[in-house]
C-alpha positions as CSV (number, residue, x, y, z in Angstrom):
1,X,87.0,63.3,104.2
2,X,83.6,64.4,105.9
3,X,84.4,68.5,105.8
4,X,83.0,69.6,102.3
5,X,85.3,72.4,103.1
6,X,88.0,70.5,102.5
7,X,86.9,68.8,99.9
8,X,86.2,72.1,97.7
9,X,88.6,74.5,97.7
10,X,87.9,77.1,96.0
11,X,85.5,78.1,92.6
12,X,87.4,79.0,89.0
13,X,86.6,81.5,87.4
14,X,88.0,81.6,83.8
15,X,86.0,82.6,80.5
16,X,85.2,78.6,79.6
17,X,83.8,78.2,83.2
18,X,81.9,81.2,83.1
19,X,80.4,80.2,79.5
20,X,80.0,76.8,81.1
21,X,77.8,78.6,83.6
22,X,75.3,80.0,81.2
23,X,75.1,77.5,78.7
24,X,75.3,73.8,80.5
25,X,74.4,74.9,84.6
26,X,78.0,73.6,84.8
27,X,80.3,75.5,87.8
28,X,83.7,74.8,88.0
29,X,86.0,74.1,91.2
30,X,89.3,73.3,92.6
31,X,89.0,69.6,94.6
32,X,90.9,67.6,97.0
33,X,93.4,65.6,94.8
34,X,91.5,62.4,96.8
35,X,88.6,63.4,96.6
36,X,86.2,60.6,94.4
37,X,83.3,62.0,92.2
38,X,80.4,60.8,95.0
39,X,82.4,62.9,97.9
40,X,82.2,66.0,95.2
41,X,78.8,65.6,94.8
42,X,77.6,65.5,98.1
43,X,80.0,68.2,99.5
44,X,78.7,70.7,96.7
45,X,75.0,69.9,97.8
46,X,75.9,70.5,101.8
47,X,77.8,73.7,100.9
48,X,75.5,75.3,98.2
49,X,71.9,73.4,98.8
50,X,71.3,72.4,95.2
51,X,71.0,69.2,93.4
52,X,73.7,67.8,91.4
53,X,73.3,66.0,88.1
54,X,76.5,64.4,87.5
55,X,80.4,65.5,88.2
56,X,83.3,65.4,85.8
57,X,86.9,65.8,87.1
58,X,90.1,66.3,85.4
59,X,93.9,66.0,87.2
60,X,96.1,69.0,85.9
61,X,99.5,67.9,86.1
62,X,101.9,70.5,87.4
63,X,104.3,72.7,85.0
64,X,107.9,73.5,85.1
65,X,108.3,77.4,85.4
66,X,111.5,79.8,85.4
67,X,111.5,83.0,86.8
68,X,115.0,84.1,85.9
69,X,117.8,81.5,87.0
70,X,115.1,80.0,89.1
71,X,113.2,77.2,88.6
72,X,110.8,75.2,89.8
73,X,107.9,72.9,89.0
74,X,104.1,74.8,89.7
75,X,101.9,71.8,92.0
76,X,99.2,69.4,90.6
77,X,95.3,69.6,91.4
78,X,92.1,68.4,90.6
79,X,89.3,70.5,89.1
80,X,85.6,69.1,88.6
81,X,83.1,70.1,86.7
82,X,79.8,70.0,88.1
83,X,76.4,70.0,86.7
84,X,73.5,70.9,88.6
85,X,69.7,69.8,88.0
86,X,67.3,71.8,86.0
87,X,65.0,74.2,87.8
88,X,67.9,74.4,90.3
89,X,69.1,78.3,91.4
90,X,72.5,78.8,90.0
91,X,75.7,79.2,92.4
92,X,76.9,82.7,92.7
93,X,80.3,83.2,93.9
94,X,79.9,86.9,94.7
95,X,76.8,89.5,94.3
96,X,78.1,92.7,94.1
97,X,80.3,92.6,90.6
């Protein structure tokens, strides 16, 4: 996996990650369910041009949901949590909120 755009797949934005952001310099993303902790770290520094300190990930196992008589099971991802390096600018997913 070479393409950091495959490799991140999209920010989450949830009140822990957003306290995250404040408190630790911690942002939070959806990965590539192969994608190792290195392959994080260097994709976030191509796309965003920070440093990284370290990377945590975490597999989320999918859930069994029902939406009337139908059911069916929600899919499993990766998230990572990533740390950037002090004196670092912080990522912003959007400016005009």
């Amino acid at each position: 996996m070479a393409n950091p755009y495959q490799i991140i797949l999209r920010p989450i934005i949830t009140e822990k990650s957003t306290l995250l952001k404040d408190k630790n310099r911690e942002v939070c993303f959806e990965v590539a369910k192969t994608a190792n902790k290195a392959e994080i770290k260097k994709a976030v520094e191509q796309l965003f041009k920070v440093k990284v300190e370290s990377v945590r990930t975490q597999h989320k196992v999918g859930k069994w949901r029902r939406v009337g008589r139908n059911e069916g099971k929600t899919k499993s991802w990766k998230k990572a949590y990533v740390k950037l390096k002090e004196g670092e600018k912080m990522i912003e997913y959007f400016e005009a909120v």
